[in-house]
N, C-alpha and C positions, 0 to 999 in steps of 0.2 A: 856659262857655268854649267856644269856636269849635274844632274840631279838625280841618285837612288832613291825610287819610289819601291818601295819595301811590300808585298803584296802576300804575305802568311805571317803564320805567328814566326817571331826569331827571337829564341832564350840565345843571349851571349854568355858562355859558360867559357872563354879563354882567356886570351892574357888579362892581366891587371889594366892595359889599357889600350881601348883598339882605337888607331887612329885612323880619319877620313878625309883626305884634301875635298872635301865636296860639299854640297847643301846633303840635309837628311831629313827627305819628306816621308811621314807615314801617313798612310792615307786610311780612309775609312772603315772602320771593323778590324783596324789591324795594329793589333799591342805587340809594340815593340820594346824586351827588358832586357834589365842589365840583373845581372847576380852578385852579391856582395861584394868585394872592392875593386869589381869592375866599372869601368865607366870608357865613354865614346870621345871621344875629342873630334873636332871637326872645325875647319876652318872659315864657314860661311855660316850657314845656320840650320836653327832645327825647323821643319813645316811642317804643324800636326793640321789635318783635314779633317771635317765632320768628325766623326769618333774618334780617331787615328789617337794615340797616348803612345809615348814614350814615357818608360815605366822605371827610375833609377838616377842615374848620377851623367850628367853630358855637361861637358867642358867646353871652353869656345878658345880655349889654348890664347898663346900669349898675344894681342891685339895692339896693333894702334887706332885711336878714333871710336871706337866701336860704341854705336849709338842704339843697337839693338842686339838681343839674342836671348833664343829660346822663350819666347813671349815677355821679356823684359826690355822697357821701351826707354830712352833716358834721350833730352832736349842736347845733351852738350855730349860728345864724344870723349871716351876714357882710355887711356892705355893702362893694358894691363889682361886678367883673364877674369872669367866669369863662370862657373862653376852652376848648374841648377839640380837638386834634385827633389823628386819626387817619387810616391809613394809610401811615406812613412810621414807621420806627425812629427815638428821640427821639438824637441824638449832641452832647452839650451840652461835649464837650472835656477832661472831666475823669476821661478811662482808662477810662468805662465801655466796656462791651464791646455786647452786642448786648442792647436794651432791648423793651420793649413797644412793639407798632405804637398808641400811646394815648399823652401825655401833657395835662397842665393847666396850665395859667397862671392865676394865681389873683391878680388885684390887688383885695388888701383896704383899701381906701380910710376905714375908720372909724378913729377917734382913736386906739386901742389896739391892741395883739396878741390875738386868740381862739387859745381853745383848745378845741377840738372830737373830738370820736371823728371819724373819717374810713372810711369804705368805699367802692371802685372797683369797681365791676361793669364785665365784659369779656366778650367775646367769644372762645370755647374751641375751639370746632370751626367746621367747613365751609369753603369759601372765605376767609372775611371773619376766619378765626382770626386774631387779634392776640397771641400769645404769643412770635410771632418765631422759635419752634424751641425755645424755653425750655421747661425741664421744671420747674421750680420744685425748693421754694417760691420763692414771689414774695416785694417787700418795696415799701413805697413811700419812694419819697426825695424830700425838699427839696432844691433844689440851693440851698448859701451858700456860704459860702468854702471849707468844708468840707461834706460833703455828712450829711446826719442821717435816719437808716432809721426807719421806723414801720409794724409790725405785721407782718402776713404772709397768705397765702395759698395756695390752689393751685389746679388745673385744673378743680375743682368745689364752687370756693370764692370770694367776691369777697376782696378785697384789704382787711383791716382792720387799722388802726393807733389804740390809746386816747391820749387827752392831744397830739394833734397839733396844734403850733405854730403860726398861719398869721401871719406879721407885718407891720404895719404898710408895703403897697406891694407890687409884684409877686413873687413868687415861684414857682417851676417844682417842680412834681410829677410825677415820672417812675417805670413800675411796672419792677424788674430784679430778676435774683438774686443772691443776696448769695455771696460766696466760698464756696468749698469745700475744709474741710478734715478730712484726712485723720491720724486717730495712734492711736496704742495703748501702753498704759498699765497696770502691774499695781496693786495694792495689797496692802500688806503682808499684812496681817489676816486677810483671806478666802484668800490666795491656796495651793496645796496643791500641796509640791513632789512628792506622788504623783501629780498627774493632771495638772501642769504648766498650772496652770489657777485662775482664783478660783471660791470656792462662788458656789454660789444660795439658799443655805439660807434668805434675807430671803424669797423667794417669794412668797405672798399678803401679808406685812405690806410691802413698799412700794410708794408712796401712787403713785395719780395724776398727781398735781400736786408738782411737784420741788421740793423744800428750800432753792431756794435763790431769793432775794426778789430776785434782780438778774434774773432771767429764768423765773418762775416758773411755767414751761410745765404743761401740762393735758393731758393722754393718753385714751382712752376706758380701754383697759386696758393695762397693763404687757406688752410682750410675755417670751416663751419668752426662759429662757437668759441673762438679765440678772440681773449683781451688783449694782449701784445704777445712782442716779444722781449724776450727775457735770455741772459746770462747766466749760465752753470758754470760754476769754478770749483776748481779742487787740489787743495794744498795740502801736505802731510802735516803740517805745525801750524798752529794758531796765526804763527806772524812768518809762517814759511811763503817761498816761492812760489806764485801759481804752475803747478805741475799739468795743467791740463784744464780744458774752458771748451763749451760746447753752448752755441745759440740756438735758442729752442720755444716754443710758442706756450705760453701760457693760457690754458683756459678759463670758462668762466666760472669753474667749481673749482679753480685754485689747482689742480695737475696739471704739474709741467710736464709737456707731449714729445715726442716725435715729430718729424716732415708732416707725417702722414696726418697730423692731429687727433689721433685715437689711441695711439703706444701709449703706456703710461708709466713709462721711462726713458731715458734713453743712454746713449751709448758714447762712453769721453776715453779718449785715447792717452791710457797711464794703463803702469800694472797692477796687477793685484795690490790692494794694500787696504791701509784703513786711512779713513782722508776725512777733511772738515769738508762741508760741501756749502760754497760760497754763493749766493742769491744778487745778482743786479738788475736794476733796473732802469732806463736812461732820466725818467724823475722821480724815483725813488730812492731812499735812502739803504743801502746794501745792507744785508743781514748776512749768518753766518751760525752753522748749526753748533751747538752749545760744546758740542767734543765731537771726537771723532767718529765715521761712522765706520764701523769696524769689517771688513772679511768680503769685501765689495772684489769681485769677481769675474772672470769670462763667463758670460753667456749664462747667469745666473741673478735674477731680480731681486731686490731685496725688498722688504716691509718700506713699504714706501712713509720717509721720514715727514710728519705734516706739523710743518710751522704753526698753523693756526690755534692749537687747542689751548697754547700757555706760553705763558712770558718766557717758561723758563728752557724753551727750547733756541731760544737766541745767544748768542754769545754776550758774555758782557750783563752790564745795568741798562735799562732803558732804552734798550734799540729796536723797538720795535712797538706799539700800539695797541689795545684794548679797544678792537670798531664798533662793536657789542658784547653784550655780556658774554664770557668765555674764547668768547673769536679774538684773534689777535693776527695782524698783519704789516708789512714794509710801511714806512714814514715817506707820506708824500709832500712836494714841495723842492727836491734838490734841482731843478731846474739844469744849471749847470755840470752838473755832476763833481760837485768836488767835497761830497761827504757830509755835506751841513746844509742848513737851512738858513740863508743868509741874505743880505740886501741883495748883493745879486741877482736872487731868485725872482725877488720884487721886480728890479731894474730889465731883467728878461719878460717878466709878463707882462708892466707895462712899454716895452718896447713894440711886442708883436700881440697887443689887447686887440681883439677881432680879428683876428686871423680865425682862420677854419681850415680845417684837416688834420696831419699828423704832425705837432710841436712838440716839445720838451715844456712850454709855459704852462699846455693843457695838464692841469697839476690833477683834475679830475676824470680825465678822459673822454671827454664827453664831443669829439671832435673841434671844439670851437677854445680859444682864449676868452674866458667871459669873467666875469666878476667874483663868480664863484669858485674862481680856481687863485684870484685875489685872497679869498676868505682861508683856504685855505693854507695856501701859504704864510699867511699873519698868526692863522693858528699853530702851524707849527714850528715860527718862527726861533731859532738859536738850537734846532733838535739836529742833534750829530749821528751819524753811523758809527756803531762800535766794530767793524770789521777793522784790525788792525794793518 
């Protein structure tokens, strides 16, 4: 394979499209660009070294198989071309806000739809940074009628998404951040009207990897100061479709965090809009903010919404609890998780009574199945979730 390593600056100012049967490496300290509806076609791929940017529009012309190009990485091989450009912020009309200076065009010209793992390597630092001012995480989107987020990222990370859809004819891959949101949240169980505060007592027994299979995030380690974890959902209608769900750690003052246990927001891949923002828990009973929370945005934190002050920040009648005077938090005792407070719950704690660690029976949290997690599930025996 033939390879021009390009070694000064080179503005392409001719035809509408220059074509290269070869790889096209830029190597270090050396921007390579295109000028308005130029662009480069090449039949291998593009290799940016250390600094090296290519600055515009590069085409991979029409492919069979093609399972990589221009830092776009896909598990299953695609016929068809791939199109990347960079330099300018992608503004496809659809409320996003400010995107990566990167996006792809991607027409899949085989019979069917592929489905592939996807990863976007970018450019993080120096001049040629294409993050736009973005602090992440990142997310990559499809644009369709409605837009569909796949996987995530951040500043010393490529952009990966699994099971990524690419379908039959063009379609637009753009990297942005997902909304940010901001609430806080008690739980009954754990929670200790001495210290005005939930335990930790779960400590070293919980996992890694969160409970909960709609988002089934992966941590290195758990940090300091965390009750559980917990489930963020976000739907545009009361009884609409979950649009978007992010697994995230709850603290002991009721902020739900970040990875990192300190952010006190985080970041769920939908677009701009105004959304209900849905609360679970694996033995609590799910709540759900009273309407919508309006104008929720890239890369911009909102007043962080706090379940605890009043009933009437829950959706519904009596979905939610009175722990002490003013405080108000999630109904514990759902054992199984199916919305209510039922024999079930019973029949699960005393199935696994002395067990110690991390359970669904531990209805108080207190690492162990004990008696006291008995009491409370009798007390809040026949209490339903109002989340519809």
């Amino acid at each position: 394979m033939k390879t021009i390593t390009i070694g000064f600056f080179l503005m392409l100012l001719i035809l509408p499209a220059l074509y290269a049967s070869v790889s096209l490496e830029v190597g270090t300290d050396i921007l390579v660009e295109t000028d308005g509806s130029v662009f480069v076609e090449i039949d291998s791929t593009l290799i940016e070294t250390g600094t090296g940017y290519f600055k515009g529009k590069i085409s991979s012309g029409s492919r069979t198989g093609m399972t990589e190009f221009a830092g776009l990485s896909l598990s299953a091989g695609i016929n068809g071309t791939i199109i990347r450009t960079t330099g300018a912020a992608y503004t496809k009309g659809n409320g996003e806000g400010i995107n990566f200076k990167r996006y792809y065009e991607v027409n899949n010209t085989g019979g069917s739809m592929v489905t592939a793992n996807m990863q976007i390597s970018y450019v993080s630092s120096g001049s040629n940074d294409e993050r736009n001012g973005l602090t992440g995480p990142y997310f990559v989107y499809r644009y369709i009628s409605d837009w569909t987020g796949y996987g995530d990222g951040s500043s010393s990370s490529p952009v990966s998404g699994a099971g990524v859809q690419i379908p039959k004819g063009m379609s637009d891959w753009v990297i942005s951040e997902g909304v940010r949101v901001a609430t806080k949240v008690f739980l009954e169980g754990p929670y200790d009207t001495g210290t005005d505060q939930m335990s930790t007592y779960l400590g070293s027994y919980l996992p890694t990897t969160s409970p909960y299979a709609e988002d089934a995030r992966t941590v290195a380690s758990v940090p300091t100061g965390v009750t559980d974890w917990v489930l963020v959902q976000l739907r545009s209608t009361a009884t609409g479709v979950i649009l978007g769900a992010r697994s995230c750690f709850l603290k002991a003052d009721g902020n739900i965090v970040a990875d990192d246990g300190a952010t006190t927001f985080i970041d769920i891949k939908v677009k701009p809009g105004d959304y209900y923002v849905v609360i679970r828990h694996r033995n609590h009973l799910a709540v759900m903010t009273a309407s919508v929370i309006t104008g929720l945005t890239w890369g911009v934190t909102p007043s962080t919404y706090d379940f605890t002050t009043a009933s009437d920040k829950y959706y519904g009648y009596d979905g939610a609890k009175e722990l002490e005077s003013g405080v108000w938090g999630m109904i514990a005792g759902d054992g199984n998780g199916d919305g209510g407070v039922y024999a079930e719950d019973y029949t699960l704690y005393k199935a696994n009574q002395g067990y110690e660690g991390y359970h669904a029976a531990d209805y108080n949290m207190d690492s162990g199945v004990y008696s006291d997690d008995y009491t409370i599930k009798k007390r809040n025996q026949g209490s339903e979730t109002n989340v519809p």
